[in-house]
C-alpha positions in Angstrom: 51.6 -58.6 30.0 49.1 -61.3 29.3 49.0 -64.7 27.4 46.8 -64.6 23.9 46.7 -67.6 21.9 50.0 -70.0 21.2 51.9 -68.8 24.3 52.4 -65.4 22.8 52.9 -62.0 24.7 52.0 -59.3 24.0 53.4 -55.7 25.1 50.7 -52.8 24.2 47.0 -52.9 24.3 43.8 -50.6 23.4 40.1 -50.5 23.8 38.7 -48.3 21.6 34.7 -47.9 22.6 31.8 -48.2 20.2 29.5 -45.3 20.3 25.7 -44.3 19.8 24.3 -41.6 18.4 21.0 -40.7 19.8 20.1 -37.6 17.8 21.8 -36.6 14.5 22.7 -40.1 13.3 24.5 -39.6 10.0 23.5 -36.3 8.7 27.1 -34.7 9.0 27.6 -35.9 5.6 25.7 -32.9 5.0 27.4 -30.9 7.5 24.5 -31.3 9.9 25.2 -31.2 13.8 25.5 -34.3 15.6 24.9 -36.0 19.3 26.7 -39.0 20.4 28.3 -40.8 23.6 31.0 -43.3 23.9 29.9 -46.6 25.5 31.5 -49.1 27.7 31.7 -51.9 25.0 34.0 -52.1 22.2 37.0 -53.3 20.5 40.3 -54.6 22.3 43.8 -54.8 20.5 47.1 -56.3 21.8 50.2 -56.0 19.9 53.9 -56.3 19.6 56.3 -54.3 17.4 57.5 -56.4 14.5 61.2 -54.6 13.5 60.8 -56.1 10.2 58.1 -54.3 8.4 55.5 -57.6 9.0 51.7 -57.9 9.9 50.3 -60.2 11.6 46.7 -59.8 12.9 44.1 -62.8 14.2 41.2 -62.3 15.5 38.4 -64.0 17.2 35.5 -61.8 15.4 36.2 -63.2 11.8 37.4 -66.0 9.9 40.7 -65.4 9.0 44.2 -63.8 9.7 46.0 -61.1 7.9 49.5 -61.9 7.0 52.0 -59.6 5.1 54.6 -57.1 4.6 54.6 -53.4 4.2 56.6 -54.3 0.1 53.5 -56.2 -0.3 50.5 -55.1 0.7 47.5 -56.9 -0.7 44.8 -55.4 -3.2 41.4 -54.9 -1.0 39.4 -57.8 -1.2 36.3 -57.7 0.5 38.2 -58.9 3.8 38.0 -57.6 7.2 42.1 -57.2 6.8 41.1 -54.0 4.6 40.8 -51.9 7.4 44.2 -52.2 8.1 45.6 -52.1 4.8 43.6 -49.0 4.3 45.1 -47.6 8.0 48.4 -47.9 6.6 48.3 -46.5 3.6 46.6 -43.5 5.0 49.2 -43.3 7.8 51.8 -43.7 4.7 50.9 -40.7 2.9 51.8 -38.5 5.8 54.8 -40.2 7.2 57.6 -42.9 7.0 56.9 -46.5 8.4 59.1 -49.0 9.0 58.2 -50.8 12.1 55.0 -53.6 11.8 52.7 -54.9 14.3 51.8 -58.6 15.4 48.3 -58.2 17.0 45.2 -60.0 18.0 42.0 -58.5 17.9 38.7 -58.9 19.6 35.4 -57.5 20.5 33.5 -57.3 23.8 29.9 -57.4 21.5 28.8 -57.8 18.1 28.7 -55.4 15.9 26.2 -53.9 13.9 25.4 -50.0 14.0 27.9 -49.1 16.5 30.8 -47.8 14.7 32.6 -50.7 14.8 34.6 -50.1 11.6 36.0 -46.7 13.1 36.9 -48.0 15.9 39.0 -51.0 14.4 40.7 -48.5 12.2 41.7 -46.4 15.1 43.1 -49.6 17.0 45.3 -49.6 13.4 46.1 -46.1 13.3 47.5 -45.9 17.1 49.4 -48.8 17.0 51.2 -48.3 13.8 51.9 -45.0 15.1 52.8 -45.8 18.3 55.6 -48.8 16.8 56.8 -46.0 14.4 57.5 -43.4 17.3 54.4 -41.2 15.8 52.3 -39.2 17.7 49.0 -38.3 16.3 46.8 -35.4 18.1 42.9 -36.1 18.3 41.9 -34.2 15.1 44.7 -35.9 12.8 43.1 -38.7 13.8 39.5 -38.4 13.3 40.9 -37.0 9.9 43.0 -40.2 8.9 39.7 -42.6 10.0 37.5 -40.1 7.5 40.0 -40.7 4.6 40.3 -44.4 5.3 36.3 -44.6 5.2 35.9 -42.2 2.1 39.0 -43.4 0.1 40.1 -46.7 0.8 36.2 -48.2 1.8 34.7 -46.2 -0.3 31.8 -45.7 2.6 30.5 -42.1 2.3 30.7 -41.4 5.8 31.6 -38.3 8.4 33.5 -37.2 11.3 30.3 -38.8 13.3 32.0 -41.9 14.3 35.7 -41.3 14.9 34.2 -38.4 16.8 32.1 -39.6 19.4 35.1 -42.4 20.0 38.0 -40.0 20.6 36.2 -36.9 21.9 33.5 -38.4 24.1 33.6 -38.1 27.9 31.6 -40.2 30.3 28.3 -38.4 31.9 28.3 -36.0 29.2 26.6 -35.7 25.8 29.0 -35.1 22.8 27.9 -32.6 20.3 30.4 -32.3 17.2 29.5 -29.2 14.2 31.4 -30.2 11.2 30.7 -27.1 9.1 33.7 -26.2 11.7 35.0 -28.4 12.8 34.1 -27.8 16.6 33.0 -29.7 19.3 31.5 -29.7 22.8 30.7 -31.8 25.5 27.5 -30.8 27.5 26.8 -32.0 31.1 23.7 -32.4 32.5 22.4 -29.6 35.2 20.7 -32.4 37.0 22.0 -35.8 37.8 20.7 -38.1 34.6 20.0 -41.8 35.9 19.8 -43.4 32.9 20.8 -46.8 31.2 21.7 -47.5 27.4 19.3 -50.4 26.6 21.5 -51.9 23.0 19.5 -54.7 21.3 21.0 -56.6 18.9 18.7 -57.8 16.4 20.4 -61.1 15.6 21.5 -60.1 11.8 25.0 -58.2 11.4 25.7 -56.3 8.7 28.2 -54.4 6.8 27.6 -50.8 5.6 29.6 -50.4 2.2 27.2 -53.2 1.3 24.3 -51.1 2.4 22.0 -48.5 0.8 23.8 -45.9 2.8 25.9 -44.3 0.2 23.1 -44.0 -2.2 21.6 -42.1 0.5 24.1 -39.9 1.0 23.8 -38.9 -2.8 20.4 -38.1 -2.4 21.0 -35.7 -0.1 24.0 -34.5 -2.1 21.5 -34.3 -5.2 19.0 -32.3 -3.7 21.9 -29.5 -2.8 23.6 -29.6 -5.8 19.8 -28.7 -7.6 18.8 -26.3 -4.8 22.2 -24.6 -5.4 21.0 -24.1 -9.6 17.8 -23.0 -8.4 19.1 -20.3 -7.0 21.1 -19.3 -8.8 24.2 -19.6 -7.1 27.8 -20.1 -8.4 27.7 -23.2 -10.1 29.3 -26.4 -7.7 30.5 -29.9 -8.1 28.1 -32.4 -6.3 30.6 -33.7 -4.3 31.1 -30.1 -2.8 27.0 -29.9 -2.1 26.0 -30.0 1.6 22.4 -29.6 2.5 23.3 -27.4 5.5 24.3 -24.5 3.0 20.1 -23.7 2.2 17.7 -22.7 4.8 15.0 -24.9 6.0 12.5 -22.3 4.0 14.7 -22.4 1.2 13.9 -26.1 0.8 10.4 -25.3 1.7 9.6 -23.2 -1.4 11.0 -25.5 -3.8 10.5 -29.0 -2.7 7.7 -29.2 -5.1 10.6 -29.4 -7.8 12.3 -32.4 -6.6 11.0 -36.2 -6.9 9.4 -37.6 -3.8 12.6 -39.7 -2.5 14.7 -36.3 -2.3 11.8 -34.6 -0.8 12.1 -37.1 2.2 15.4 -37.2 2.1 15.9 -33.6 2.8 12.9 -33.6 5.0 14.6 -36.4 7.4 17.9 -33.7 7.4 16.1 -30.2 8.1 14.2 -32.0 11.0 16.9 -33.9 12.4 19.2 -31.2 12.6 16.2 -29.0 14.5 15.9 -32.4 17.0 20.1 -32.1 17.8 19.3 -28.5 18.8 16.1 -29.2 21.0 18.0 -32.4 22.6 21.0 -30.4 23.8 18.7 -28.1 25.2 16.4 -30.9 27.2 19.8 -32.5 27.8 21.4 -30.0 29.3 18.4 -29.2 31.5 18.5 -32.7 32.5 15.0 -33.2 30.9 14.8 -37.1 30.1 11.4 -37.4 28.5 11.7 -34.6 25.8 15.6 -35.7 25.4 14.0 -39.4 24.8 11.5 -38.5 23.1 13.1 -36.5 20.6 15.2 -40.2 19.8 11.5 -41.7 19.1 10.8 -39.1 17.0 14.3 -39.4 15.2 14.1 -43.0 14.8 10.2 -42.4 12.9 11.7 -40.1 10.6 14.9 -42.5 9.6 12.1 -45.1 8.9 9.5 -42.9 6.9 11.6 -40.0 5.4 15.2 -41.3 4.9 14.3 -44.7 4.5 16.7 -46.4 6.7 16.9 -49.5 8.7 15.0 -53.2 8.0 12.1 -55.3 8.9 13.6 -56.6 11.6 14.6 -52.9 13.5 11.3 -51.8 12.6 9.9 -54.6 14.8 12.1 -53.6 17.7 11.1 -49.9 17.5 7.4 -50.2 17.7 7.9 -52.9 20.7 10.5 -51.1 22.7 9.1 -47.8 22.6 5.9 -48.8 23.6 7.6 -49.9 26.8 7.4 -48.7 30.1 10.6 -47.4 31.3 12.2 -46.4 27.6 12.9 -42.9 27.4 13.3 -43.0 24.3 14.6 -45.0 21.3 16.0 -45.7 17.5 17.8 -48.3 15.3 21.8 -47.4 16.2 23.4 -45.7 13.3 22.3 -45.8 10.4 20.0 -49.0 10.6 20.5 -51.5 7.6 20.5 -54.5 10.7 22.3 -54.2 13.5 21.5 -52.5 16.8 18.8 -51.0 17.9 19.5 -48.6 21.2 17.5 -47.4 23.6 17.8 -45.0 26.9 15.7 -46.2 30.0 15.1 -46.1 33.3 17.9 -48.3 35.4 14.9 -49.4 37.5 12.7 -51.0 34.9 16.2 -53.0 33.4 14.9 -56.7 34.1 11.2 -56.1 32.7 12.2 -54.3 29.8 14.6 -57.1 28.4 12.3 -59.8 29.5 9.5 -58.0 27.7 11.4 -57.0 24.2 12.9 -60.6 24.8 9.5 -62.4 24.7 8.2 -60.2 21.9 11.3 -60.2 19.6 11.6 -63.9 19.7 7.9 -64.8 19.1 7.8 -62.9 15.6 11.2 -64.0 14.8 11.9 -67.2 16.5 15.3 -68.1 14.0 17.2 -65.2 15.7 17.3 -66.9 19.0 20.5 -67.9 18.8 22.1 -64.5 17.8 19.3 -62.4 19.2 20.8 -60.7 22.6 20.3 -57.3 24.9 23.2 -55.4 26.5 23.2 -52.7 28.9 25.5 -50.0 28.8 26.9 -46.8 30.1 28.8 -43.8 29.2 32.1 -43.7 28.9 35.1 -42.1 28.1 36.8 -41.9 23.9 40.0 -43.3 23.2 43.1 -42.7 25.6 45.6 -41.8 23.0 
């Protein structure tokens, strides 16, 4: 047990990684197929067992601590503390709790793109569970993360995130179908020597307060009126998933939609055929399709769903101009953040002193925040 703060020590601890998503970056809230790895950065948590129903929760990434009991929770605010209210109440429709936790919280990078949020409400979820003698298998637990992003955040997300940070194993590329629920971890038929290049673009961000939600109801949109055009039986739109029409199916009527759904859909159909592709080049241990499959992603998030910012846009026309980069794409959904790239462990130090040098010259204020990390594989979450 280690010191933290005031002399305080602390019994359990978890590291949770962050994760990318190379191809299929937030379509499974369309029930597309999705890619991803767990990566060797992400978010620590010690904690103690309170016995009397209390929270207490610093942390070194925000301003702030959360203080309170289970009687009292407080009404979301905005806060980073509603991640964990929202953990409890979603562990609180499903079982009893009684015991609290007195933790400290911190990151080993900044966040932006990375999952960040799904991997703080796991640290929640496990330790409330653990002090409450709960044990949670891996699927209840992607499921609980889900409701506390869809209900409690009100984010409009998938099983993309909690996914890739509990199911992931190191050397091998995750690949997660939500229309079932499945998953499979695909290993390379040749040794893959490859880095993860992530470059943080010096501006944070926080995706509730994003366009992402109104791009999910695009895409919800454009089901929901593909669905009356053909004349199927007649569907809420929260129950309309892009994956349920054929690519040809959206071919023969996409003159009826409006230009933004017509990219919107585009982005979907063509990203879910690049997930297919990159297992395949993955699998074969083919890095230049694989990586060139993520530049290809990362054009269509900018041109057809509309993603990202000024500043990631920068990044991808510098980095994958580079020699050395596989391939590349703003992390996530874009909106700021990360961008991420895979390269070639032998062209590290020129390709961060040459995105370094270029960054910085168009946007000179970031040099503070501006910073590259490089990363590996890595295992999900021990529960």
């Amino acid at each position: 047990m280690k010191k933290e703060g005031k002399d305080i020590i602390y019994k359990y601890e978890i590291f949770v990684p962050f994760r990318i998503c190379p191809l299929g970056a937030h379509i499974d809230h369309q029930l597309g197929v999705i890619s991803g790895f767990a990566i060797d950065k992400g978010i620590k948590m010690k904690y103690n067992k309170t016995l009397d129903g209390s929270f207490y929760v610093t942390t070194d990434s925000f301003v702030g601590e959360a203080k309170f009991y289970y009687q009292d929770l407080p009404k979301k605010s905005g806060f980073w503390q509603d991640y964990l209210v929202g953990s409890i109440q979603a562990l609180k429709e499903k079982y009893e709790l009684k015991n609290g936790i007195h933790a400290h919280v911190s990151k080993t990078i900044p966040i932006g793109g990375l999952a960040s949020s799904s991997a703080i409400i796991i640290c929640y979820l496990l330790a409330i569970a653990k002090v409450n003698d709960i044990s949670l298998e891996e699927n209840e637990l992607v499921s609980l993360v889900v409701t506390v992003e869809n209900k409690y955040m009100n984010t409009k997300v998938g099983i993309l995130d909690p996914s890739c940070e509990i199911y992931s194993r190191k050397d091998h590329l995750l690949c997660m179908d939500p229309l079932n629920k499945s998953h499979k971890l695909v290993k390379s038929s040749n040794k893959m020597n490859f880095k993860i290049c992530l470059i943080f673009s010096g501006i944070t961000r926080n995706l509730p307060n994003t366009m992402y939600n109104v791009r999910v109801d695009e895409c919800k949109t454009t089901a929901f009126f593909m669905n009356s055009i053909m004349k199927n039986t007649p569907i809420e739109l929260k129950d309309s998933y892009l994956r349920n029409f054929s690519y040809d199916t959206f071919l023969k009527n996409k003159h009826l939609f409006p230009i933004n759904l017509v990219k919107r859909a585009t982005h979907f159909y063509s990203e879910l055929d690049r997930v297919y592709k990159g297992i395949e080049f993955f699998q074969n241990g083919d890095l230049e399709n694989f990586g060139n499959l993520i530049t290809e992603s990362g054009k269509s998030s900018i041109e057809n769903y509309e993603t990202g910012s000024e500043q990631l846009e920068t990044l991808h026309n510098i980095v994958t101009g580079l020699d050395g980069v596989y391939g590349g794409r703003f992390s996530g959904a874009g909106f700021n953040g990360y961008y991420m790239a895979l390269i070639d462990p032998k062209k590290e130090k020129e390709i961060k002193e040459d995105i370094t040098s270029k960054y910085l010259s168009i946007y000179p204020q970031y040099k503070k925040d501006f910073a590259i990390y490089i990363c590996n594989t890595n295992d999900g979450v021990k529960l």
